[in-house]
C-alpha positions as CSV (number, residue, x, y, z in Angstrom):
1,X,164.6,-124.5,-113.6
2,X,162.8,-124.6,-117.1
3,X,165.4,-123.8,-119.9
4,X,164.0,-120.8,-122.4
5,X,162.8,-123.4,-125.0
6,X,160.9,-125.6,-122.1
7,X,159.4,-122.7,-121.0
8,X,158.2,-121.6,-124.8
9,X,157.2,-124.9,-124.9
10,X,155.1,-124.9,-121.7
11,X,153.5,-121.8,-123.0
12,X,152.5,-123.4,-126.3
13,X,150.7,-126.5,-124.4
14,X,149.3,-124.3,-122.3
15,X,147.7,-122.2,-125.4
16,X,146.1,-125.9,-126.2
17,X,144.7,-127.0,-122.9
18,X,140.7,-127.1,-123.3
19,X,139.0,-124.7,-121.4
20,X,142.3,-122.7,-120.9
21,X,142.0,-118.6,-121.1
22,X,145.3,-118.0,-122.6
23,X,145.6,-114.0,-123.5
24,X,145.0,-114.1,-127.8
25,X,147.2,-110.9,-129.0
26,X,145.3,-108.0,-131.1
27,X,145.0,-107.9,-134.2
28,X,146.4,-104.9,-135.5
29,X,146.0,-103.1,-138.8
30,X,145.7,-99.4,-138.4
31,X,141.9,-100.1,-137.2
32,X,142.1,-101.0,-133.7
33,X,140.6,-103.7,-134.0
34,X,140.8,-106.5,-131.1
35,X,140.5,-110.2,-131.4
36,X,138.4,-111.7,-128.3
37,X,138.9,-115.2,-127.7
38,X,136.0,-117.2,-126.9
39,X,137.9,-120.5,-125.3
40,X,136.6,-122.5,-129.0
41,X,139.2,-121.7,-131.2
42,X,137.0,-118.7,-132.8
43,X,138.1,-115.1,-132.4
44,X,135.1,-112.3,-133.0
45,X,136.8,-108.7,-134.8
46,X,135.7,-105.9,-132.9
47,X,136.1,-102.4,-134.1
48,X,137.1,-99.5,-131.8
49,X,138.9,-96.7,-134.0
50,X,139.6,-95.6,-137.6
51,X,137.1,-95.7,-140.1
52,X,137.5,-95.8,-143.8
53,X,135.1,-93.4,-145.8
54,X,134.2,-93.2,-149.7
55,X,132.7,-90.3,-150.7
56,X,131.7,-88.5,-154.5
57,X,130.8,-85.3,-154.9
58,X,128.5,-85.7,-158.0
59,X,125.7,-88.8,-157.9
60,X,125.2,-88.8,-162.0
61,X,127.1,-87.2,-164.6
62,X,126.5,-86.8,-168.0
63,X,128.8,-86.7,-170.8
64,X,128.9,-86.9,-174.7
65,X,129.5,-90.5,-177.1
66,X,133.1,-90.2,-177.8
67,X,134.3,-88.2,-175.3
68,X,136.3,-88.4,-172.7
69,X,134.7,-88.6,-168.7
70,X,135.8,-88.9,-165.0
71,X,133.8,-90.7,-162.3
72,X,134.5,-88.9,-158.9
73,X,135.4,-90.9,-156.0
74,X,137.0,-90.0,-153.2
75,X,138.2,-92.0,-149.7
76,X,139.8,-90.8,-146.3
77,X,140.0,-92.1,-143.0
78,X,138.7,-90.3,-139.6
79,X,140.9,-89.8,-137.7
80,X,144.1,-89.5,-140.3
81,X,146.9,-92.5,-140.0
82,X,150.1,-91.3,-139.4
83,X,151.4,-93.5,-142.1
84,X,150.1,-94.2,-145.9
85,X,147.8,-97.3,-146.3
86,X,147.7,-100.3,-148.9
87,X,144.4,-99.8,-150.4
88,X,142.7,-101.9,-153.5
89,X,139.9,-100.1,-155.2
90,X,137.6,-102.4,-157.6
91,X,135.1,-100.2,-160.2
92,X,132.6,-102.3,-161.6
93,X,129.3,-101.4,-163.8
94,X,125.2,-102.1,-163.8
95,X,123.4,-101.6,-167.1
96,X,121.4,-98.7,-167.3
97,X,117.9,-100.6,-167.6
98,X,118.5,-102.1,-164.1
99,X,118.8,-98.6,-162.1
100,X,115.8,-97.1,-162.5
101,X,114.8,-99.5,-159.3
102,X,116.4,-100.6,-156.1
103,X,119.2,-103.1,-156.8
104,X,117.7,-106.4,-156.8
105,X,120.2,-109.8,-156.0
106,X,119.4,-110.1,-160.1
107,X,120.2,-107.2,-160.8
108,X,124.0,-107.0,-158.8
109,X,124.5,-110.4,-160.7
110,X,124.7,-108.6,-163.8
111,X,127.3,-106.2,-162.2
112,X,130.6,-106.4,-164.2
113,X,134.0,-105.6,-163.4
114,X,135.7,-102.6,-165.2
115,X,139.1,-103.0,-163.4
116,X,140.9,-103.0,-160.4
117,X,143.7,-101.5,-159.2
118,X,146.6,-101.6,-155.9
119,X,149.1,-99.2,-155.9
120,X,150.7,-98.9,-159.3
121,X,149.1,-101.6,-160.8
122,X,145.6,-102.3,-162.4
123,X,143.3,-104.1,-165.1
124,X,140.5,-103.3,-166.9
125,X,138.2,-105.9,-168.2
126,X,135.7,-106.3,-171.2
127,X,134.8,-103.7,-173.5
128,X,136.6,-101.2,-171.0
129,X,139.8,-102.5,-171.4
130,X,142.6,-100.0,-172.7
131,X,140.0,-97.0,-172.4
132,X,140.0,-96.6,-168.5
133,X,142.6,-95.2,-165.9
134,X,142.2,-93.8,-162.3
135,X,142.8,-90.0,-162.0
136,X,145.0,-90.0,-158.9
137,X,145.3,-86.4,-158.8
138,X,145.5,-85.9,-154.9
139,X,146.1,-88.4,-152.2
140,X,142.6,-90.8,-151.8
141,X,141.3,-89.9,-155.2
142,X,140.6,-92.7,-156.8
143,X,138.2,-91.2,-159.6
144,X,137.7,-93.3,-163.0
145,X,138.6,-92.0,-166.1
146,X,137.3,-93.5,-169.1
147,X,138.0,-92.6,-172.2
148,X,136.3,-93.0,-176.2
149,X,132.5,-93.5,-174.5
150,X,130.4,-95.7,-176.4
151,X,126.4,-95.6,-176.3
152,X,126.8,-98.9,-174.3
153,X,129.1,-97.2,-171.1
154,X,125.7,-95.8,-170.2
155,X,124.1,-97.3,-166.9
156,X,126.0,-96.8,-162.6
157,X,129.2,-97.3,-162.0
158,X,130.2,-98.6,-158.2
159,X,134.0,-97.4,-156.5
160,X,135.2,-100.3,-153.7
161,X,137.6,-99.0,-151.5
162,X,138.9,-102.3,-149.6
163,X,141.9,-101.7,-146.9
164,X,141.8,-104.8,-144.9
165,X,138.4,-105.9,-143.6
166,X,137.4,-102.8,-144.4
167,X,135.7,-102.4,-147.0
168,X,133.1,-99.5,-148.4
169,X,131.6,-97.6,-151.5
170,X,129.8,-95.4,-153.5
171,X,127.8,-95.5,-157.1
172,X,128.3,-92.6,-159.7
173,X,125.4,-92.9,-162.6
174,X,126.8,-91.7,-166.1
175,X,124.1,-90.8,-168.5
176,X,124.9,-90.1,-172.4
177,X,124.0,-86.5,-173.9
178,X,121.7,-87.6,-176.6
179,X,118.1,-87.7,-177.9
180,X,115.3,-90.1,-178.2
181,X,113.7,-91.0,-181.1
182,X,110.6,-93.4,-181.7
183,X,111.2,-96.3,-184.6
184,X,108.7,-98.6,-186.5
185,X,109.1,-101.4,-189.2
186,X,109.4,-100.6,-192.8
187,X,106.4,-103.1,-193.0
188,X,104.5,-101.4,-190.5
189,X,103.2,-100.7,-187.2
190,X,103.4,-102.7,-183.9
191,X,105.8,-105.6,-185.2
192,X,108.5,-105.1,-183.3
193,X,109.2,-107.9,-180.5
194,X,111.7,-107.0,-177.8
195,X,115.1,-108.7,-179.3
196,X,114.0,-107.1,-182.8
197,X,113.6,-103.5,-181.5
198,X,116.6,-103.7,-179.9
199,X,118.6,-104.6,-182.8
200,X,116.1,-102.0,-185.0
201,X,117.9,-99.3,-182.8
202,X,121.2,-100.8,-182.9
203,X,120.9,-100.7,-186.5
204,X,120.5,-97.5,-186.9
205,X,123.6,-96.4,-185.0
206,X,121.6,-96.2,-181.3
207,X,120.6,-98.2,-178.3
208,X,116.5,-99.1,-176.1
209,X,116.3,-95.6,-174.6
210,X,116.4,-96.0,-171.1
211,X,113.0,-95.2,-168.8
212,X,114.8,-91.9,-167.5
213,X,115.7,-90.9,-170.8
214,X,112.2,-91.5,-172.0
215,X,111.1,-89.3,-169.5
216,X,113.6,-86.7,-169.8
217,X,112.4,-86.6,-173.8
218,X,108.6,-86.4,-172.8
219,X,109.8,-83.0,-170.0
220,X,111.6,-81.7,-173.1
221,X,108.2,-82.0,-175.3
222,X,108.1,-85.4,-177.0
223,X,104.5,-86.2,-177.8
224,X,103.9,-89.6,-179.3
225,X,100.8,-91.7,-179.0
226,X,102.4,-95.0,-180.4
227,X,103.4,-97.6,-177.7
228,X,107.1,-98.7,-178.0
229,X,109.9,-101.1,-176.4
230,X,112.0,-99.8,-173.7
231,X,115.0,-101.2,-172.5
232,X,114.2,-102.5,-169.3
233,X,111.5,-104.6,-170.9
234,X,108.8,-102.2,-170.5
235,X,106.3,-101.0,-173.1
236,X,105.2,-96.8,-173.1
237,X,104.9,-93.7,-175.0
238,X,104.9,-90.0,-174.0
239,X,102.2,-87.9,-173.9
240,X,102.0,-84.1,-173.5
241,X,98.5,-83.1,-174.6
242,X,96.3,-85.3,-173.6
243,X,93.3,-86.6,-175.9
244,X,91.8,-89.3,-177.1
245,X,92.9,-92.0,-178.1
246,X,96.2,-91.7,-176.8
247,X,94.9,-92.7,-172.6
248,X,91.8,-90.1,-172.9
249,X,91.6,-86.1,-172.4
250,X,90.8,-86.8,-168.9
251,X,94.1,-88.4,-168.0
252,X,97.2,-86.0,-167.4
253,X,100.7,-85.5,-169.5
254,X,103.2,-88.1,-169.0
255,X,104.4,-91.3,-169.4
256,X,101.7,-93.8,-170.9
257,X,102.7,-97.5,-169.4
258,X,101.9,-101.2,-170.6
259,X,104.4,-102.1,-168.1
260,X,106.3,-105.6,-168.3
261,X,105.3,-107.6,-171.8
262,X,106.2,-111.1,-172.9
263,X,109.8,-109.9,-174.6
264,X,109.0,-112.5,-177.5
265,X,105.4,-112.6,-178.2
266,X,104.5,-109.1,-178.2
267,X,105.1,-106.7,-180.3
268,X,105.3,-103.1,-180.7
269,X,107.4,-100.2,-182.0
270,X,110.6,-99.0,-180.3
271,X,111.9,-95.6,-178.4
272,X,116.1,-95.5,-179.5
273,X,118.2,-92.9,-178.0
274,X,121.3,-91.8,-180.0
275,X,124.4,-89.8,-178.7
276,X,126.3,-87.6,-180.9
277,X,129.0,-89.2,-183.4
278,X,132.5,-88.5,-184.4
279,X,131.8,-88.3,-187.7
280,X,129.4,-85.6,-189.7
281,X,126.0,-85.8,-191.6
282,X,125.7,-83.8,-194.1
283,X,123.3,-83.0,-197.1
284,X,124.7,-84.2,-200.3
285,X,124.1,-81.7,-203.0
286,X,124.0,-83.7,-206.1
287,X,122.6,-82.2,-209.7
288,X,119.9,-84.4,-210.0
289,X,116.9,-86.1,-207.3
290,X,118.0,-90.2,-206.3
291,X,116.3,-93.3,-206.0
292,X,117.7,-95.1,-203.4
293,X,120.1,-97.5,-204.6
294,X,121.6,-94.4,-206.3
295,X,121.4,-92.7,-203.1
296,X,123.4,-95.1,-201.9
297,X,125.9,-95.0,-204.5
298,X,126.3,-91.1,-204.4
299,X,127.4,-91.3,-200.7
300,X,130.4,-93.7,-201.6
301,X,131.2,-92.0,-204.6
302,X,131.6,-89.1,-202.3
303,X,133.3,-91.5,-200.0
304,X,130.6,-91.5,-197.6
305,X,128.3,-93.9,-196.2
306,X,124.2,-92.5,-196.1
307,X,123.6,-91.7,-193.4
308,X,121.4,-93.8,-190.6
309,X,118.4,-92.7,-188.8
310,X,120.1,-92.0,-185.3
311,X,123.0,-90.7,-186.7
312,X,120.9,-87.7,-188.4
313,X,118.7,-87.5,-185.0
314,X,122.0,-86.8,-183.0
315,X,123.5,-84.5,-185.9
316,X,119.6,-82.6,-185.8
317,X,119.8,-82.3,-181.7
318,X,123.2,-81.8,-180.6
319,X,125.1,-80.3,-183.9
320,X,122.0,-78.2,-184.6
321,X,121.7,-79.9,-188.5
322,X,119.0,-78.0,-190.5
323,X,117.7,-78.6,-193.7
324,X,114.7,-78.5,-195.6
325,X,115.0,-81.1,-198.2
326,X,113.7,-84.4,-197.8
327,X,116.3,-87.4,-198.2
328,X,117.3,-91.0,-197.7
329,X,118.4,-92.7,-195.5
330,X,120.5,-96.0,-194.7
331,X,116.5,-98.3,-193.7
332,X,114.6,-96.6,-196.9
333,X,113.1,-93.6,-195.1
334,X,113.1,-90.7,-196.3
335,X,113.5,-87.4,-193.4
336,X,114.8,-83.8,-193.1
337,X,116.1,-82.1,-190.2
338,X,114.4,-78.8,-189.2
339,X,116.1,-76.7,-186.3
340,X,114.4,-73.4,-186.9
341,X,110.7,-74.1,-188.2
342,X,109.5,-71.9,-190.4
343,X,107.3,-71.4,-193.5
344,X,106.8,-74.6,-196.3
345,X,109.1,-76.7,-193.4
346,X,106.3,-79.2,-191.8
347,X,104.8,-78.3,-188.2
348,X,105.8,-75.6,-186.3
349,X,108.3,-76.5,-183.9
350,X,112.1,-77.9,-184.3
351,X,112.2,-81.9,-185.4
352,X,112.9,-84.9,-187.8
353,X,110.6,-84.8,-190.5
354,X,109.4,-88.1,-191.9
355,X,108.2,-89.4,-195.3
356,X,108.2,-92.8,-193.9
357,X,108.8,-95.8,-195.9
358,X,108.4,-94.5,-199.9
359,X,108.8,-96.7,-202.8
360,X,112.5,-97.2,-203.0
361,X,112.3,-96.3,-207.3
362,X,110.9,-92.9,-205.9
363,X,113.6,-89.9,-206.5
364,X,114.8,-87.7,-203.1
365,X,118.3,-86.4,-202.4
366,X,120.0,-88.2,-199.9
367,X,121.8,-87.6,-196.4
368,X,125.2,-88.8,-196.2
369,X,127.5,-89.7,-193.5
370,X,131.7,-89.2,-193.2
């Protein structure tokens, strides 16, 4: 008769033998899941049960620079477990300039992490650290919060729920209220290359508007037959009345495309977008008309900073700034802000008016920034 321990060990050289069909036990996690045994040493995961859904409600939001957001995302399981389940949720992030298209192998190799979290504990990473949290305000919500948005947050955001070898999710876009606003070198037109329009925008307190919020500008009216930069590499410009010159009279309204250039050796203007700022433009009222280095000088003395292009486009759109005197600004241009056209204000219709790039000896009042 086989003691216990020469019977376990029977068992276990049984369990060795070549060939042998040995039952394998299931692997068990909450997902019925069974482990077949194949006589090699290999087991194959068949699923039979639970599943693991992530879900949002909302496919893009949109939110102001500076402000507070939340990124819905949501996960269950059909049917219910009895008991609570160890999940790890991972949010990462794609620029905005590669979402415009399907997701390419590039493009998801760009994809950054933002943080991670398991029960009580997370990390954020980058640029987001310190401004993002999860909401947790029910049981599976899993929604990111992220807090202080900056012009570069812009671009889709993807919520991984893993529980085991499970493992799903879902992308949330977040586009920043804002406005776009076409840029050209004080030294002219069309001398922009890619990497130098991108740092004209970021210059002036703004970013490469995206495609979408090209197009979004053009449905909202912007008419501008000069070809500029966009940030997915792309050159275009928005039409609304067709003519010539600008594609001909006989082609319709919309976007006018150059497609892909060489980033370096071309050159063109640029299309920024701007989101509102903390701070507030205003129109310095100063007892006599400024060159610029005075201009300059007037804003810190009022302790100040003049103001920069974007920063008076977002003041203009989303804080409704009107004026109709003609100032500096932070590159040597000199603009006004116009809300409510009207009479002895330049064209008829709301915009920035531009004087372009005057002499800088030539006396304007100047736009300040605080």
């Amino acid at each position: 008769m086989l003691t216990p321990l020469r019977s376990l060990l029977a068992a276990s050289l049984l369990l060795l033998l070549p060939g042998s069909q040995a039952w394998s036990p299931r692997y068990n996690n909450g997902f019925h899941y069974q482990d077949i045994s194949h006589g090699n040493g290999n087991g194959e995961i068949y699923f039979n049960g639970v599943r693991l859904l992530v879900e949002s409600p909302e496919i893009s939001v949109s939110a102001s620079r500076g402000s507070s957001v939340t990124l819905p995302c949501h996960f269950h399981y059909e049917p219910e477990p009895s008991a609570p389940r160890r999940t790890r949720v991972k949010w990462s992030w794609l620029p905005a300039n590669t979402v415009s298209a399907p997701v390419s192998p590039q493009d998801l190799a760009m994809e950054t992490e933002v943080m991670v979290a398991m029960g009580n504990r997370h990390r954020s990473y980058g640029s987001f650290k310190g401004r993002v949290r999860l909401r947790r305000s029910a049981p599976g919500d899993m929604s990111l919060v992220i807090n202080g948005l900056q012009l570069n947050d812009t671009g889709r955001y993807r919520c991984e729920v893993i529980d085991g070898l499970e493992d799903e999710s879902v992308t949330v876009d977040l586009e920043m209220r804002g406005v776009v606003f076409p840029y050209f070198s004080q030294k002219g037109r069309y001398l922009f290359n890619f990497f130098e329009a991108k740092k004209a925008c970021k210059d002036q307190e703004a970013t490469l508007a995206t495609f979408e919020q090209l197009f979004t500008a053009w449905d909202e009216g912007l008419d501008w037959c000069n070809a500029g930069w966009l940030a997915d590499g792309t050159v275009q410009y928005p039409i609304t009345a067709s003519r010539d010159g600008c594609g001909g009279d006989d082609l319709a309204p919309g976007l006018r495309s150059y497609g892909q250039r060489h980033r370096l050796l071309h050159h063109y203007d640029a299309f920024c977008f701007s989101a509102s700022v903390k701070g507030t433009v205003y129109f310095l009222k100063h007892h006599t008309k400024l060159n610029f280095t005075e201009a300059v000088q007037a804003c810190a003395s009022d302790g100040s900073q003049i103001a920069k292009v974007g920063q008076m486009y977002a003041a203009w759109r989303l804080m409704g700034l009107d004026r109709c005197d003609a100032g500096w600004l932070a590159d040597g241009s000199v603009r006004y802000p116009i809300t409510k056209a009207r009479a002895n204000c330049g064209p008829p219709g709301p915009g920035v008016r531009s004087f372009g790039f005057p002499p800088l000896s030539l006396k304007f009042a100047v736009y300040c920034y605080r």
